[in-house]
C-alpha positions in Angstrom: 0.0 0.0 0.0 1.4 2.9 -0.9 1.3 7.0 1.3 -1.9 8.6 0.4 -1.0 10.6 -3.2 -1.9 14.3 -1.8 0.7 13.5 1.1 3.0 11.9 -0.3 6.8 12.5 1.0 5.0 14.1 4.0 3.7 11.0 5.9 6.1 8.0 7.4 5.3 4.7 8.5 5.9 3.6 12.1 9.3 1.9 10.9 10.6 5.0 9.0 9.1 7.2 12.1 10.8 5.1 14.3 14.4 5.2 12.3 14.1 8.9 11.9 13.3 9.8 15.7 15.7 7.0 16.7 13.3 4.8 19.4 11.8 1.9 19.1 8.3 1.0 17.2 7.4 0.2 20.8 8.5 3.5 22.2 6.2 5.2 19.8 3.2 3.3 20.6 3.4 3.5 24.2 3.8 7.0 23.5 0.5 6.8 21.4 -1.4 4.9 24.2 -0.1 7.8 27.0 -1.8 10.6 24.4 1.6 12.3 23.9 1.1 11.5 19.7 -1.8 12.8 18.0 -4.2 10.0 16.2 -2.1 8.8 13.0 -3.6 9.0 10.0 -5.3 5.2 9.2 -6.0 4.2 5.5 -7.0 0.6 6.6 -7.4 -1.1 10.0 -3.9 -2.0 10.5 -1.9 0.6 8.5 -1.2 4.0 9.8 0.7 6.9 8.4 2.1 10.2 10.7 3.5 13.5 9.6 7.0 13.8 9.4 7.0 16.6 12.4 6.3 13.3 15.0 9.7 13.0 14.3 10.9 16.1 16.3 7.8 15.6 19.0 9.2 12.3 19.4 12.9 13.1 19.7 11.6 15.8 22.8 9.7 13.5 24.5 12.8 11.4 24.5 14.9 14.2 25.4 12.3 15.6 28.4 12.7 11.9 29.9 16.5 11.0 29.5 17.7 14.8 30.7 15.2 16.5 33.3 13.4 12.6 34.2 10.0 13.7 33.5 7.5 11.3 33.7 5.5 11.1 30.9 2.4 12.5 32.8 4.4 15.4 33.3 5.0 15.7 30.0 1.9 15.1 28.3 1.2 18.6 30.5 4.3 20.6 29.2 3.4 19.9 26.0 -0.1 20.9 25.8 0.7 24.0 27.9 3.6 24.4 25.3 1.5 24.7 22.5 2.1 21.1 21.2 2.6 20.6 17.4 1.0 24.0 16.7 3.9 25.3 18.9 6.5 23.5 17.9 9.1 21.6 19.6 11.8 24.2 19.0 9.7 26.7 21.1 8.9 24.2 23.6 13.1 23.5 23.7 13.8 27.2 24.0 11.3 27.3 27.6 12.8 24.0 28.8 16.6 25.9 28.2 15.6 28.8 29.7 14.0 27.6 33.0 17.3 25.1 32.8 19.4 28.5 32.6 17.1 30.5 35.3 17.5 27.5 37.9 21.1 26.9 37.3 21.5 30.4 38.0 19.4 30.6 41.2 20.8 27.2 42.5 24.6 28.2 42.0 23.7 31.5 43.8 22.4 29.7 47.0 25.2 27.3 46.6 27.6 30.2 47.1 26.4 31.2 50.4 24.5 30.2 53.7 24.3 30.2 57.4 24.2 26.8 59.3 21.4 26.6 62.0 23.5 27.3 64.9 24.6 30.5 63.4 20.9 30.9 62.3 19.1 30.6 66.0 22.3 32.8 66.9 21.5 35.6 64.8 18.1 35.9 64.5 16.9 34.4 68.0 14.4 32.3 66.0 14.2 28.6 68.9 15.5 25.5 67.3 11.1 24.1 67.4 10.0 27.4 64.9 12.7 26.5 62.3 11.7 22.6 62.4 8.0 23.4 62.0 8.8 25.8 59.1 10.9 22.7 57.5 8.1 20.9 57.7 5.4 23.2 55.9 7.5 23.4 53.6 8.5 27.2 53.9 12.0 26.5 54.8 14.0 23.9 52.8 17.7 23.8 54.4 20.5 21.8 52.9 22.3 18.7 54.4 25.8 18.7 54.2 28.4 16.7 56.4 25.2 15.9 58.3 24.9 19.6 59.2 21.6 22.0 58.0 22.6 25.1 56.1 20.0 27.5 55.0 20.5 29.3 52.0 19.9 32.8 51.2 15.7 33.1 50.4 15.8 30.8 53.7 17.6 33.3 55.7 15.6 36.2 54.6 12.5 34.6 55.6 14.0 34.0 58.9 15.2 37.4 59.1 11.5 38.4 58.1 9.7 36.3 60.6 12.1 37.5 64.0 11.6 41.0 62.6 7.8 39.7 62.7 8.3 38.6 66.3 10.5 41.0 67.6 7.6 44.3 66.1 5.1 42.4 68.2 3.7 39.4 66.4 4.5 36.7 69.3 2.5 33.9 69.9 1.6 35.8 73.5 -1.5 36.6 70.5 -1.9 33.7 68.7 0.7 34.5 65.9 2.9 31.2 64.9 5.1 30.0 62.0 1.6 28.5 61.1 0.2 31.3 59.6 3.3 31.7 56.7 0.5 28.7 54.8 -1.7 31.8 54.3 1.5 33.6 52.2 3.1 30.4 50.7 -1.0 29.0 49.4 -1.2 32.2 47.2 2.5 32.8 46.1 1.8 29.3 44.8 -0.6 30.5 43.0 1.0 33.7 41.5 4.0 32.1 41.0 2.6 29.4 38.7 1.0 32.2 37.1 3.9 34.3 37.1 5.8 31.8 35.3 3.6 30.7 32.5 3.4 34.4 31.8 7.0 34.8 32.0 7.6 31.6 30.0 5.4 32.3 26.8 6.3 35.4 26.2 10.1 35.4 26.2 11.4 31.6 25.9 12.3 31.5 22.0 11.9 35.0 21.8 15.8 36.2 22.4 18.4 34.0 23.4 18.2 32.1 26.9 21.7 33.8 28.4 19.8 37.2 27.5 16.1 36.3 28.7 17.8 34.5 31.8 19.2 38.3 32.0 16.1 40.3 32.0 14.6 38.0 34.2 17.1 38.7 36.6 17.1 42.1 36.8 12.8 42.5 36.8 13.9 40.8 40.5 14.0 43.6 42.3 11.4 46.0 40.7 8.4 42.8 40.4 9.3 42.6 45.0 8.6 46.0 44.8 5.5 45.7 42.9 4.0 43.2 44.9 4.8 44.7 48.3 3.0 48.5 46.9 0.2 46.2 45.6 0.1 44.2 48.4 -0.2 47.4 51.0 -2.8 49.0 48.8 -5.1 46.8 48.6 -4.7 45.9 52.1 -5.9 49.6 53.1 -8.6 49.1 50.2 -9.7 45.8 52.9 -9.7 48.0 55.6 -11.8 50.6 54.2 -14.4 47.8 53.1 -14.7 46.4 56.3 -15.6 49.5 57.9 -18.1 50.3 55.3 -20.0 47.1 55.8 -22.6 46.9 57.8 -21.6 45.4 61.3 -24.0 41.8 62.3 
């Protein structure tokens, strides 16, 4: 049986996909039963033809699980949030090369510094119980090394933040605990996610990743700043509600 004449040269049986992408005729179907391939296109009940651009979708699924160990739920979602085939894998490579470039960045620059816990509790007068509990929501997330916790820099400004917290008058003498960081970290997850989708689509194959990675880094400062004006805005725009409603 021959490729259907108005597409012919631009479909490619699941041997000549498989040669091309360089996996297995298995590889492609499991990828086919896990929704990561579009339907083929079937002339008959047991031949199938697919468009030569499977090749590079196939090649990136590949590539997503042998280099960053996605599982191929995971990637099913970056793909469809990538734009898929109407995308384009080179777009979808240019955001996985720049998040690669922003967390290499980020993790070499908390790598270069940090204070150990004893120096921490020292410092900030923040007891030994606080920091565990803030381990273990998640809000602080110390390294290990030699058997020793060291808490890099984001960690140390949010202890820095909460003893200021403490120290201004927010004890627990009034009901204020390490608890009530859940109420910040449940919408920054939120934003964030956001923040990064936004952040993603709009530059990632748009400049090169050194020079996005860049930009990125220096919209830091000014997007804190944003968030803390917008944060104490609409916190007196709260207040002012509150009064105006009428009182049960």
């Amino acid at each position: 049986m021959s490729t259907p004449p108005e597409q012919n040269g631009e479909l490619l049986r699941m041997r000549e996909l498989a040669e091309a992408a360089g996996v297995s005729a298995g590889t492609i179907k499991h990828y086919l039963r896990e929704g990561l391939l579009p339907e083929p296109v079937k002339t008959s009940r047991n031949m199938a033809w697919y468009p030569r651009d499977f090749v590079e979708r196939v090649q990136l699924i590949k590539q997503l699980q042998e280099e960053r160990f996605l599982p191929l739920k995971v990637i099913k979602e970056v793909l469809e949030n990538g734009g898929g085939l109407e995308g384009g894998p080179e777009r979808l490579r240019a955001m996985v090369e720049l998040e690669d470039r922003i967390l290499e960045r980020a993790l070499s620059g908390q790598d270069a510094k940090g204070l150990s816990a004893r120096d921490v509790r020292r410092r900030y007068g923040l007891p030994e119980e606080a920091l565990e509990r803030l381990e273990k929501l998640g809000v602080l997330t110390p390294a290990r090394q030699n058997g020793t916790k060291r808490y890099g820099p984001a960690d140390v400004q949010i202890i820095e933040a909460i003893g200021r917290m403490r120290a201004s008058g927010y004890s627990e003498a009034l009901g204020f605990t390490v608890y009530d960081t859940l109420i910040y970290k449940r919408h920054l997850e939120g934003l964030v996610h956001e923040e990064v989708e936004v952040m993603m689509e709009r530059v990632a194959g748009e400049m090169d990743a050194a020079e996005a990675a860049d930009l990125l880094e220096r919209a830091v400062e000014p997007m804190r700043d944003l968030v803390a004006a917008m944060r104490a805005k609409l916190m007196i725009a709260e207040l002012k509600r509150r009064r105006a409603a009428p009182r049960s």
